[in-house]
Short mmCIF file of the C-alpha atoms (twelve columns), coordinates in Angstrom:
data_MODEL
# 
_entry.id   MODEL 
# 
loop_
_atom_site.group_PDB 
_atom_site.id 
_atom_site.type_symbol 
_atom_site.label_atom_id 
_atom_site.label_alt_id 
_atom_site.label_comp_id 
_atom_site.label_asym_id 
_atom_site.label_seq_id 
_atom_site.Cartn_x 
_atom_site.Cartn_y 
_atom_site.Cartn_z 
_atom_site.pdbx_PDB_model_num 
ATOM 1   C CA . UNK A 1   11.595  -4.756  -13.018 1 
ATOM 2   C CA . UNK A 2   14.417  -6.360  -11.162 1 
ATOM 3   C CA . UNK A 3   16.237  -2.888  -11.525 1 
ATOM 4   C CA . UNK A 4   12.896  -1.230  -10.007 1 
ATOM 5   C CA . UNK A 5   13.046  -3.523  -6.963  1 
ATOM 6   C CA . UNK A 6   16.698  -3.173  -6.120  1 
ATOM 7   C CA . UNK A 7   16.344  0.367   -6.544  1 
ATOM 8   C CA . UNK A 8   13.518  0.220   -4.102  1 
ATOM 9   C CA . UNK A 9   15.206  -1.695  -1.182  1 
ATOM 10  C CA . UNK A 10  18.683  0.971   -1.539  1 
ATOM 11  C CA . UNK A 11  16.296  3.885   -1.223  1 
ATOM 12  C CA . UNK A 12  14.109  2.510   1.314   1 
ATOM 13  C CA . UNK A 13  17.445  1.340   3.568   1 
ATOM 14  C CA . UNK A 14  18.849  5.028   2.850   1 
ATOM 15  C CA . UNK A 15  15.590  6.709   3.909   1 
ATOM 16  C CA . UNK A 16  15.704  4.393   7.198   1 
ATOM 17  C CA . UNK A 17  18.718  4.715   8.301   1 
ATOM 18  C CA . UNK A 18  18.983  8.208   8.010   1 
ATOM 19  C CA . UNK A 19  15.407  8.349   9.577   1 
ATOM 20  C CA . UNK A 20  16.801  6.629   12.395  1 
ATOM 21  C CA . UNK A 21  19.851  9.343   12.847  1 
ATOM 22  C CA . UNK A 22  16.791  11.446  14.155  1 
ATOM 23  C CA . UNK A 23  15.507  9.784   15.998  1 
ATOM 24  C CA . UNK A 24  17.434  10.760  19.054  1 
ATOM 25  C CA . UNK A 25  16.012  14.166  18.270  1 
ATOM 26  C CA . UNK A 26  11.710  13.547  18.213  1 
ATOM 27  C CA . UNK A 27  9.562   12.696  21.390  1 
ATOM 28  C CA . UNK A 28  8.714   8.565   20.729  1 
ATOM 29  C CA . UNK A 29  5.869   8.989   23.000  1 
ATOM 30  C CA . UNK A 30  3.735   6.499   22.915  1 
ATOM 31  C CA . UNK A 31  0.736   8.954   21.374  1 
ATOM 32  C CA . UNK A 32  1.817   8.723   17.794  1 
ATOM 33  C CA . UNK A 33  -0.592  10.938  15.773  1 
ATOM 34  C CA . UNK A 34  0.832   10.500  12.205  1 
ATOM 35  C CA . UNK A 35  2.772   8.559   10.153  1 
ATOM 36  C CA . UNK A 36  4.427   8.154   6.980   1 
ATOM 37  C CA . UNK A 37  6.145   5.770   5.059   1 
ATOM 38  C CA . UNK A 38  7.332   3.384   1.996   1 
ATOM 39  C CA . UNK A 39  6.204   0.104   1.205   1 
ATOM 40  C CA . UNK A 40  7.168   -2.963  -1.145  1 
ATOM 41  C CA . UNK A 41  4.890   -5.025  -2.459  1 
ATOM 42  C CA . UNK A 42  1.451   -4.276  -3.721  1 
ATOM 43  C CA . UNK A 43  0.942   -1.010  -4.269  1 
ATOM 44  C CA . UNK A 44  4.704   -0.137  -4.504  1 
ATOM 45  C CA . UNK A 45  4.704   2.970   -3.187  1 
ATOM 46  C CA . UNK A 46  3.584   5.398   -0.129  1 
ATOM 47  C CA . UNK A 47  2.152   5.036   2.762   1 
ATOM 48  C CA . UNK A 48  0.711   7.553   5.379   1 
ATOM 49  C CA . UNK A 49  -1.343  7.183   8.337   1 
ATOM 50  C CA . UNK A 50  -3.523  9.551   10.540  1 
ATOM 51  C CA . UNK A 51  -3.852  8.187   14.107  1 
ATOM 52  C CA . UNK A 52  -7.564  9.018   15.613  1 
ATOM 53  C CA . UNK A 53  -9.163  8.498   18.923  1 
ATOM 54  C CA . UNK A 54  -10.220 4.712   20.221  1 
ATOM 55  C CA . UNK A 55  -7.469  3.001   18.307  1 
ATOM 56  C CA . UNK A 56  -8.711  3.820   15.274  1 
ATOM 57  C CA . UNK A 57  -7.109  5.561   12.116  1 
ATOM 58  C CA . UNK A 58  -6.682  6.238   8.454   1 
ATOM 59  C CA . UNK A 59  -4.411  4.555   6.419   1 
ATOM 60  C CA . UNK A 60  -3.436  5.841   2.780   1 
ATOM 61  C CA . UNK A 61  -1.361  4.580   0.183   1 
ATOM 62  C CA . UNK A 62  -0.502  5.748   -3.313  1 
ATOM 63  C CA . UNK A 63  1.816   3.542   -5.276  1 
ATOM 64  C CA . UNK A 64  2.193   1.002   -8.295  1 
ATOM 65  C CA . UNK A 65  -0.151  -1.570  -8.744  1 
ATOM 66  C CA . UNK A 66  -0.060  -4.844  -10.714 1 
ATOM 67  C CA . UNK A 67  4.098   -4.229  -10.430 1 
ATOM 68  C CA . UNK A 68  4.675   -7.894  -8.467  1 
ATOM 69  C CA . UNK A 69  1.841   -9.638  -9.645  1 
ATOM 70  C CA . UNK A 70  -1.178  -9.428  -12.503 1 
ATOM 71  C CA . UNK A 71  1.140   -7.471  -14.497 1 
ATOM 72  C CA . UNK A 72  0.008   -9.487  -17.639 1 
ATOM 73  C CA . UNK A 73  -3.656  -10.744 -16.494 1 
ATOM 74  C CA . UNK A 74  -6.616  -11.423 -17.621 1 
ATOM 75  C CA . UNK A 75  -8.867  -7.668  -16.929 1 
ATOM 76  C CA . UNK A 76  -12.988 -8.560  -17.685 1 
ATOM 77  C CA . UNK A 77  -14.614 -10.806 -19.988 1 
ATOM 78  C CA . UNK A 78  -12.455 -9.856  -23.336 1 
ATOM 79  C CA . UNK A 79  -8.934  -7.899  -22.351 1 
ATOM 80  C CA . UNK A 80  -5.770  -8.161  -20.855 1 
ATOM 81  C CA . UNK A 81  -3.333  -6.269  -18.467 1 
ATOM 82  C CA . UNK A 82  0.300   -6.003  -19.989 1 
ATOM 83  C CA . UNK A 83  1.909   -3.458  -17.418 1 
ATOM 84  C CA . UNK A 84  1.821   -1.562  -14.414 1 
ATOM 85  C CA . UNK A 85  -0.453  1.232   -13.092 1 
ATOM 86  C CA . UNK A 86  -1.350  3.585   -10.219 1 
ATOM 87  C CA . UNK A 87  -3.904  3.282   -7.158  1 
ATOM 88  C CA . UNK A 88  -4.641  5.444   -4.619  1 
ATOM 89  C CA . UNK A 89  -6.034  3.675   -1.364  1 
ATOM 90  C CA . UNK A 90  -8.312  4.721   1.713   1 
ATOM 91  C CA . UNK A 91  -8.448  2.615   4.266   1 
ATOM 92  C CA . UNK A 92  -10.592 3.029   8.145   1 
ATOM 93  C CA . UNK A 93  -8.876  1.231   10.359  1 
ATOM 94  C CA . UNK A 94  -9.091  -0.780  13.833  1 
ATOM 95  C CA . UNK A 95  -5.349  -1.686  15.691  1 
ATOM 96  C CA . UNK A 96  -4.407  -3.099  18.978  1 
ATOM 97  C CA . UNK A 97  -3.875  -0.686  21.796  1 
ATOM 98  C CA . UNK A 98  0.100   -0.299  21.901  1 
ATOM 99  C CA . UNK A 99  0.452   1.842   24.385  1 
ATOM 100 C CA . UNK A 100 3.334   0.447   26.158  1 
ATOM 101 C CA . UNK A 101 3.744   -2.498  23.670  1 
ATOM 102 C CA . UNK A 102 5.764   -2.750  20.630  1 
ATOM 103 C CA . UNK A 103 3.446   -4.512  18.275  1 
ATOM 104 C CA . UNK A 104 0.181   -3.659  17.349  1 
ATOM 105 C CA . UNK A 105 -2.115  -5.419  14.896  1 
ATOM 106 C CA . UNK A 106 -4.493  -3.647  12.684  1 
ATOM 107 C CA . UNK A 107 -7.410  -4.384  10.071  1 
ATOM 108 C CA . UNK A 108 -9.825  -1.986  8.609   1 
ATOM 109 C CA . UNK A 109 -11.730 -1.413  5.136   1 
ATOM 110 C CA . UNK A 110 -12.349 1.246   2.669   1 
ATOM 111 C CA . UNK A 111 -11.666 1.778   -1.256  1 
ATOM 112 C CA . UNK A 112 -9.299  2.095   -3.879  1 
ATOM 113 C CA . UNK A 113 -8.876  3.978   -7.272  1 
ATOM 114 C CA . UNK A 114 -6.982  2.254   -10.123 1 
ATOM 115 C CA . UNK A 115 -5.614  3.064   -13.163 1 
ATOM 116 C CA . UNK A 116 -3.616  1.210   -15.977 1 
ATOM 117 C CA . UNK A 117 -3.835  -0.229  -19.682 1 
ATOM 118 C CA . UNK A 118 -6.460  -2.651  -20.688 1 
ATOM 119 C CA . UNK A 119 -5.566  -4.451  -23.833 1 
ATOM 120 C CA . UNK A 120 -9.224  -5.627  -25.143 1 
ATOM 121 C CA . UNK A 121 -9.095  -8.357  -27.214 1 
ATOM 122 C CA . UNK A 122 -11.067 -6.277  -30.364 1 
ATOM 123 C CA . UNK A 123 -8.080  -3.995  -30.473 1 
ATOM 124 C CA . UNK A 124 -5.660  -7.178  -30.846 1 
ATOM 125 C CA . UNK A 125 -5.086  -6.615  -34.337 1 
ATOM 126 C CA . UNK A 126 -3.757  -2.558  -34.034 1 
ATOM 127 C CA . UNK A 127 -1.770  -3.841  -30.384 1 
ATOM 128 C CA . UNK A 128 -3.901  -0.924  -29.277 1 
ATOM 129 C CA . UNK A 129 -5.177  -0.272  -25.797 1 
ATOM 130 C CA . UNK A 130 -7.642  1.755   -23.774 1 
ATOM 131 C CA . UNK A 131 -6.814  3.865   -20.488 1 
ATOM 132 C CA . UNK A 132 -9.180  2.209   -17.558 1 
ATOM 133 C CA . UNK A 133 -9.901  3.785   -14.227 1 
ATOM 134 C CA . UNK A 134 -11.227 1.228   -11.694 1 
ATOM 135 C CA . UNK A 135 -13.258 2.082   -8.527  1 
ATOM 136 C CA . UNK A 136 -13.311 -0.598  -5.541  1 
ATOM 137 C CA . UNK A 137 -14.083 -1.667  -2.409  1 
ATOM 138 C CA . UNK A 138 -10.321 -2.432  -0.431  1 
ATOM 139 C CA . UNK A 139 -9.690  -3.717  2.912   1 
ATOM 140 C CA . UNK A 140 -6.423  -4.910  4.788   1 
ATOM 141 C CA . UNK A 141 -4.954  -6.674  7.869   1 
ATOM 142 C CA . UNK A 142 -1.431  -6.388  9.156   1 
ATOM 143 C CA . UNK A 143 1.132   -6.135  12.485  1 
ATOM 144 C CA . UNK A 144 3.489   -3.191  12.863  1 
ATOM 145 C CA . UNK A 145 6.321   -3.308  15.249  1 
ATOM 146 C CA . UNK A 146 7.697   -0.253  16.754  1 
ATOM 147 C CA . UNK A 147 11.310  -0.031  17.393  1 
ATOM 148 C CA . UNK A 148 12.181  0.929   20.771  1 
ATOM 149 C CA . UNK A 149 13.367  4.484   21.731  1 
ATOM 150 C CA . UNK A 150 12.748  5.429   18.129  1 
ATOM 151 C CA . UNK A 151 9.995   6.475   15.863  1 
ATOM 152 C CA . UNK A 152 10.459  4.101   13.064  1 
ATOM 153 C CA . UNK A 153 7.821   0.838   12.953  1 
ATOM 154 C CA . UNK A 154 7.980   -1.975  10.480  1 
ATOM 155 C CA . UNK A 155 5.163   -3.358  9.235   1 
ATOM 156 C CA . UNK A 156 3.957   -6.509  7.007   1 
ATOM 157 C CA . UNK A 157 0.065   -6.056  5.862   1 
ATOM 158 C CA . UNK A 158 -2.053  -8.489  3.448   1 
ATOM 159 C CA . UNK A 159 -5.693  -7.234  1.837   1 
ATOM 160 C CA . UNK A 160 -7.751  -7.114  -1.098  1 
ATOM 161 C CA . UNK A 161 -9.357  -4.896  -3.594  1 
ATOM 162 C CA . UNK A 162 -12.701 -5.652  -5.182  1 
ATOM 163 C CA . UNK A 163 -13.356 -3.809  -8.288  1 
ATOM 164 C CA . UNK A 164 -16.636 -2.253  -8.619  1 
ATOM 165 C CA . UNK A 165 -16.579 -0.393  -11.938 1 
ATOM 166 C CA . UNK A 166 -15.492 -0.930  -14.814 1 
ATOM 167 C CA . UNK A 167 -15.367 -4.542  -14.386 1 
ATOM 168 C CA . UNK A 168 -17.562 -6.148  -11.152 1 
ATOM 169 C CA . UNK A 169 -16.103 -8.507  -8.906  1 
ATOM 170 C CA . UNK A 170 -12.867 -8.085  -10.513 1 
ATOM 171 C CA . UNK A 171 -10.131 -9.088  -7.426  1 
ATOM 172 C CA . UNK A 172 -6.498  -8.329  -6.933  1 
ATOM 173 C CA . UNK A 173 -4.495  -9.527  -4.198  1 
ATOM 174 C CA . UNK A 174 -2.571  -7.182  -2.314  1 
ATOM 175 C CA . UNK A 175 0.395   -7.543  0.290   1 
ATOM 176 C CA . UNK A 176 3.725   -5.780  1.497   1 
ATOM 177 C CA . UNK A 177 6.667   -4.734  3.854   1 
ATOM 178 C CA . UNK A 178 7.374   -1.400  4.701   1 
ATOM 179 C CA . UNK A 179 8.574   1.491   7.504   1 
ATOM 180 C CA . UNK A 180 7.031   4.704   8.475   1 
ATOM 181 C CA . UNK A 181 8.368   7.441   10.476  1 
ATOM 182 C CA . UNK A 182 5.800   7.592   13.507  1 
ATOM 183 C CA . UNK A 183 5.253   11.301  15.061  1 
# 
């Protein structure tokens, strides 16, 4: 996992630096429209985001999940999580006006589709496990900063997601650090 994470960070440096070599060459007006990007931390993965009208906007994400945390959890009454599996995130959300600012906070709600291996505790004996799919309610709140004269931001964003199938009212914490590529 270490491996995984260092491997990460080098890519995501690469991507940004050579990101930032063209950035001379795109219009940073301050009417960003799209953007897309990487982010560490929970999901692992990335990130894209559709600017609308009234400071409003989607936010998607497809990545890792249960990489930094809950990798080996309790899942439900009677199982376990031992590893790591995939979500795919939706999120509306509400941010700051930045027009003319460099930082801009943002919150906004939506949901999330999981998938990994749940290790119920009837299949203990055969080390056996089923493939579960989890559908949930997700929301999130973070600050992005936007570097001047360029069209790279930085962001740091906390939420949650609240499972509502298979398993009710199963939670999972959620938080990272990331950069998109604003145009």
């Amino acid at each position: 996992m270490k491996v995984f994470i260092i491997s990460a960070l080098v890519t995501l440096g690469l991507v940004t630096s050579s990101l930032e070599s063209k950035a001379q060459e795109i219009n940073t007006s301050p009417q960003r429209k799209y953007a897309v990007g990487f982010k560490v931390g929970e999901p692992l993965g990335l990130n894209a985001r559709i600017y609308t009208r009234n400071n409003r906007g989607l936010d998607l994400s497809f990545g890792t999940y249960g990489m930094l945390w809950g990798s080996n959890r309790k899942y439900g009454p009677h199982g376990r999580f031992k590893n790591t599996g995939w979500a795919l995130s939706a999120n509306y959300i509400f941010h700051t006006d930045n027009e003319g600012k460099n930082f801009q906070a943002y919150y906004g709600f939506g949901g999330q589709i999981t998938s990994r291996r749940s290790y119920p505790e009837r299949l203990a004996p055969y080390n056996a496990y089923e493939n579960r799919t989890g559908i949930g309610a997700s929301g999130l709140a973070g600050v992005e900063y936007f570097l001047p004269q360029s069209p790279l931001s930085i962001f740091v964003d906390a939420g949650l997601y609240l499972e509502v199938i298979p398993v009710p009212a199963f939670m999972h914490v959620q938080a990272g650090i990331g950069t998109r590529f604003n145009f």
